[in-house]
C-alpha positions in Angstrom: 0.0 0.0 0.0 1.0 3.3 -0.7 0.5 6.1 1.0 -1.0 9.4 0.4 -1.3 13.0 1.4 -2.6 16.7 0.1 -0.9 17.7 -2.7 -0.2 21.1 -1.4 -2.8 23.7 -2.0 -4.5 21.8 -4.6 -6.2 19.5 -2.2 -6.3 16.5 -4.3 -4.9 12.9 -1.9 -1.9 12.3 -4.4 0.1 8.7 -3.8 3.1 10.1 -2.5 4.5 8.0 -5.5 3.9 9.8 -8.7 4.3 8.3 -11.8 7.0 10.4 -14.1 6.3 9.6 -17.5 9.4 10.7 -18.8 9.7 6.8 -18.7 7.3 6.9 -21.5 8.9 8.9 -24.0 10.3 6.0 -26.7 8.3 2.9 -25.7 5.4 1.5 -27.8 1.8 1.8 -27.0 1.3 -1.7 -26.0 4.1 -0.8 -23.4 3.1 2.4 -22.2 -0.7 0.3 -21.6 1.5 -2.8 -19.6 2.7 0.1 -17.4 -0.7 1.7 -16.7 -1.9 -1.9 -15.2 1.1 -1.7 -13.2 0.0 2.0 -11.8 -3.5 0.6 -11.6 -2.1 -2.2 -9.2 -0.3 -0.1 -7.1 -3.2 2.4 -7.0 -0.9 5.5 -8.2 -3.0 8.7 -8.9 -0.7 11.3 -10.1 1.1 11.7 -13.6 3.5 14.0 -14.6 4.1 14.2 -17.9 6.1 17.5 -20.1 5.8 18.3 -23.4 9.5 17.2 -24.2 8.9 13.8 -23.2 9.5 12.4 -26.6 5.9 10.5 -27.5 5.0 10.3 -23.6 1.8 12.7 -23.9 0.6 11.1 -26.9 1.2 7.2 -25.4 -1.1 8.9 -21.7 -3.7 10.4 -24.4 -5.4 6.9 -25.1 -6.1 6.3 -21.4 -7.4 9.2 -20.8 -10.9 8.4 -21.6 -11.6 5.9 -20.1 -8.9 6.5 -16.8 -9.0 10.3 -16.7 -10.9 10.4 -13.4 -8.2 8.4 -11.9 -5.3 10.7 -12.2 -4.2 13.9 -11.3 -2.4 14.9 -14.6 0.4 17.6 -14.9 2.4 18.3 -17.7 5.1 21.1 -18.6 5.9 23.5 -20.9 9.6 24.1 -21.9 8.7 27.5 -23.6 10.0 31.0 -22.0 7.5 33.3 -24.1 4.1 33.7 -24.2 2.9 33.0 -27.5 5.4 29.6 -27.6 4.3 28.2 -24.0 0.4 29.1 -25.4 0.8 27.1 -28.2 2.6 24.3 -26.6 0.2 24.1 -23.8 -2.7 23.6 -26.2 -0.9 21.2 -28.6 -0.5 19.1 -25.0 -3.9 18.9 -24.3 -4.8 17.6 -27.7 -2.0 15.0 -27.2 -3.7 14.0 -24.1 -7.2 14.4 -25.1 -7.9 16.0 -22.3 -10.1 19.3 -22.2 -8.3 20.3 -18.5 -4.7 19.5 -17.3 -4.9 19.5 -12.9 -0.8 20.6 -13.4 0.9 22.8 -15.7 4.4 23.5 -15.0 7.3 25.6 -16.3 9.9 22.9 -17.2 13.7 23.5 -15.7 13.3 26.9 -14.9 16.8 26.8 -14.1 19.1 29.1 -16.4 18.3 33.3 -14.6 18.2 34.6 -17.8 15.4 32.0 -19.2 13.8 32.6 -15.6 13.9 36.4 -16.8 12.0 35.9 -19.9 10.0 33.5 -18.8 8.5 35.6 -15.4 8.7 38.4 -17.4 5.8 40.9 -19.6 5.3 38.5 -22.5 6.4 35.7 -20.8 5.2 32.1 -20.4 4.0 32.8 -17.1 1.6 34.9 -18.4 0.5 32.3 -21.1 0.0 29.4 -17.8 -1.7 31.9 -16.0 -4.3 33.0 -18.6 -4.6 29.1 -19.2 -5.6 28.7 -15.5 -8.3 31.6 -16.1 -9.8 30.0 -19.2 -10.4 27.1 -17.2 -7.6 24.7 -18.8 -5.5 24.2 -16.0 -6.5 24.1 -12.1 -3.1 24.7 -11.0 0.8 26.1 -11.9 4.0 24.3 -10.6 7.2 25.0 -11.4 10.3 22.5 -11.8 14.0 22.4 -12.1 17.3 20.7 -12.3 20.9 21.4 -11.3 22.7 22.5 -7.5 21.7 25.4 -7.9 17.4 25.4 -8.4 16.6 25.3 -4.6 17.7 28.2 -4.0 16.0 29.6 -7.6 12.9 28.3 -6.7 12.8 30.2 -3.8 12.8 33.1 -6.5 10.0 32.1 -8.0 8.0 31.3 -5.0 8.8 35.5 -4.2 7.6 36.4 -7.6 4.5 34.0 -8.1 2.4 31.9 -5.6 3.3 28.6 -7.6 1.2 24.9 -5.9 4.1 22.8 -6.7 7.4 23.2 -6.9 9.7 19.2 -8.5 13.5 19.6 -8.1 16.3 16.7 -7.4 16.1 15.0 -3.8 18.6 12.1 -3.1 21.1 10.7 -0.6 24.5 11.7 -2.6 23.2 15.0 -3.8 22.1 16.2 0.0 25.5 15.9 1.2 26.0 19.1 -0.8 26.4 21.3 2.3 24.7 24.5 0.1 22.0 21.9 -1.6 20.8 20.9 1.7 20.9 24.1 3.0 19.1 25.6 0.3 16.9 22.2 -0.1 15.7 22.8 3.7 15.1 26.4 3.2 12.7 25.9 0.1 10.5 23.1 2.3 10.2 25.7 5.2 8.7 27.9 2.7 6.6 25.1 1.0 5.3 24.0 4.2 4.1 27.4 5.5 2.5 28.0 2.2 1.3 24.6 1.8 3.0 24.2 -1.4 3.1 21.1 -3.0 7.5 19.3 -2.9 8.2 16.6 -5.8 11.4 15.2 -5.4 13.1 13.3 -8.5 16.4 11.1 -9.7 15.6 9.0 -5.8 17.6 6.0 -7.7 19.9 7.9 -9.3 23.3 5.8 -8.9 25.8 8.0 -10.7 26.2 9.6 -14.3 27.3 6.9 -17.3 30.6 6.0 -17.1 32.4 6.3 -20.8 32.6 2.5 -21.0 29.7 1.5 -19.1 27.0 0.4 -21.8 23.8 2.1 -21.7 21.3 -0.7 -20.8 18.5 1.6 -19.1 16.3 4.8 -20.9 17.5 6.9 -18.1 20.2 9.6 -19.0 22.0 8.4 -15.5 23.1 5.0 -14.6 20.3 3.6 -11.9 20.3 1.7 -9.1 19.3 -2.1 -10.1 19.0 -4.4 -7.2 15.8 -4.2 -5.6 17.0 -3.6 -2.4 18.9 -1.0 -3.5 16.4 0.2 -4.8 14.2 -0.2 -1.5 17.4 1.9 0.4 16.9 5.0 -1.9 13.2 5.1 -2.2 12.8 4.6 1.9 15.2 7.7 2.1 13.0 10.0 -0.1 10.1 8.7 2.0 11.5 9.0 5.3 11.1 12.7 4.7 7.5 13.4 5.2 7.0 16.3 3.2 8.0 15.3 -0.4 6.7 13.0 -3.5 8.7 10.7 -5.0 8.6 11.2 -8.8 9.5 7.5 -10.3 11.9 6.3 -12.5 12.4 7.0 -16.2 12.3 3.5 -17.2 9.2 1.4 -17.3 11.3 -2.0 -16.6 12.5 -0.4 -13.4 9.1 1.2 -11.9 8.0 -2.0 -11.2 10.5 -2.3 -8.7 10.5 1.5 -7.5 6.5 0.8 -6.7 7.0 -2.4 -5.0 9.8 -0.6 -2.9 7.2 1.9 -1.7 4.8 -0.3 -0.9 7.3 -1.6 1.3 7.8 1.8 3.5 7.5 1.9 6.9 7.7 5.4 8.8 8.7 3.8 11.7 11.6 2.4 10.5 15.2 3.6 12.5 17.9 2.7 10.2 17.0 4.1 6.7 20.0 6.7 6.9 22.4 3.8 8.3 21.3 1.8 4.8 21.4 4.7 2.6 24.7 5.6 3.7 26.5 2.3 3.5 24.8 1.7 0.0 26.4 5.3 -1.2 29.6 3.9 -0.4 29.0 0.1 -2.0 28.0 1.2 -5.0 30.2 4.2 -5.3 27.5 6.9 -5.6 27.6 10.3 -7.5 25.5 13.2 -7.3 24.2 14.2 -11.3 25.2 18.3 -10.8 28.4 19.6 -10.2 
């Protein structure tokens, strides 16, 4: 069983497992409809989905009607202008075949000068926000990448009163003494403003080595071994206040679902686990 709380402001009981559908971007339709029984059985509730996602939006589309009910679906627009992010926005609700997205998000708002344009007159905030008013979207998140987005997103969160905020959250990349610091400061904020935390790359092992061969979708070497896997994921769920986005690879979710069915709150030695496994399997952070 997995678990679930408010999704920030938006009120909606997310699984605090949410489905990233990145994983869908190159598979076929027959897989992409293997992995939605898999969701189904684990009883997930929340997609998120982006525009960039190779075919991912147009693989969700064809559950929509007769699932759409089930989910709480966000997607994201990689656009900084208002005209692009309009027309990007719409083109992803026709993918879905959807008439309302629960979640749209500005995708790796991460670079300040894209964040300029972007929050700016003629920008693609104003695009999401005028989406929201025309009743196509409930709800605006933000997301990034990179050491350096904590302490962006707090930026945004002064600029715009954003429901979600989705940056990276995992063992290796929290020793960062300016990450965590900057990590802990953005969930004081989110928690006094009861906005939304989604936390991603929780399995993240390290980046591909040059002569490692690329057997997994994900643009970073994961970790394999189920209870590897079940270290990691625990972690990320040991901290009350985030969602875990899954894995970009639909052969690994299985075992990312079945690890957080597996949680316990009450269990003492998840930072023990976490930090021996760091060690074993010689774990990297992503960003430098």
């Amino acid at each position: 069983m997995i678990t679930k709380k408010n999704f920030g402001k938006t009120g909606h009981e997310s699984t605090r497992v949410i489905f990233g559908a990145a994983a869908l971007g190159s598979v076929s339709q027959a897989d992409a409809d293997r992995t939605l029984e898999v969701l189904l059985q684990y009883g997930i509730n929340h997609i998120d989905t982006a525009a960039s996602y190779g075919e991912s939006e147009l693989r969700i589309g064809p559950w929509m009607a007769e699932h759409r009910q089930k989910f709480f679906l966000a997607t994201k627009t990689g656009e900084r202008t208002y005209a692009k992010a309009k027309e990007e926005i719409h083109r992803s609700l026709d993918r879905l075949k959807v008439d309302k997205l629960d979640l749209i998000q500005l995708h790796n708002l991460a670079d300040v000068m894209e964040w300029q344009t972007a929050m700016s007159s003629g920008g693609a905030l104003e695009a999401v926000v005028e989406a929201r008013e025309q009743g196509l979207v409930r709800f605006i998140g933000v997301t990034g990448h990179g050491l350096g987005i904590a302490a962006l997103h707090r930026k945004s969160l002064e600029a715009f009163d954003f429901a979600s905020v989705l940056l990276p959250y995992n063992y290796v990349t929290y020793q960062y003494a300016n990450y965590n610091a900057d990590f802990d400061a953005l969930l004081k904020i989110c928690q006094e403003r009861n906005i939304a935390v989604q936390t991603i790359k929780a399995i993240a092992r390290r980046p591909w080595g040059i002569d490692v061969p690329r057997t997994r979708s994900t643009w970073y070497e994961p970790l394999e071994a189920p209870e590897d896997i079940r270290a990691a994921v625990h972690w990320v769920l040991s901290n009350p206040q985030v969602f875990l986005n899954t894995v970009g690879d639909i052969n690994i979710l299985p075992r990312v679902l079945e690890a957080a069915s597996q949680f316990d709150p009450n269990n003492a030695d998840v930072k023990e686990k976490i930090a021996e496994l760091a060690v074993e399997r010689e774990m990297a952070s992503l960003f430098v």
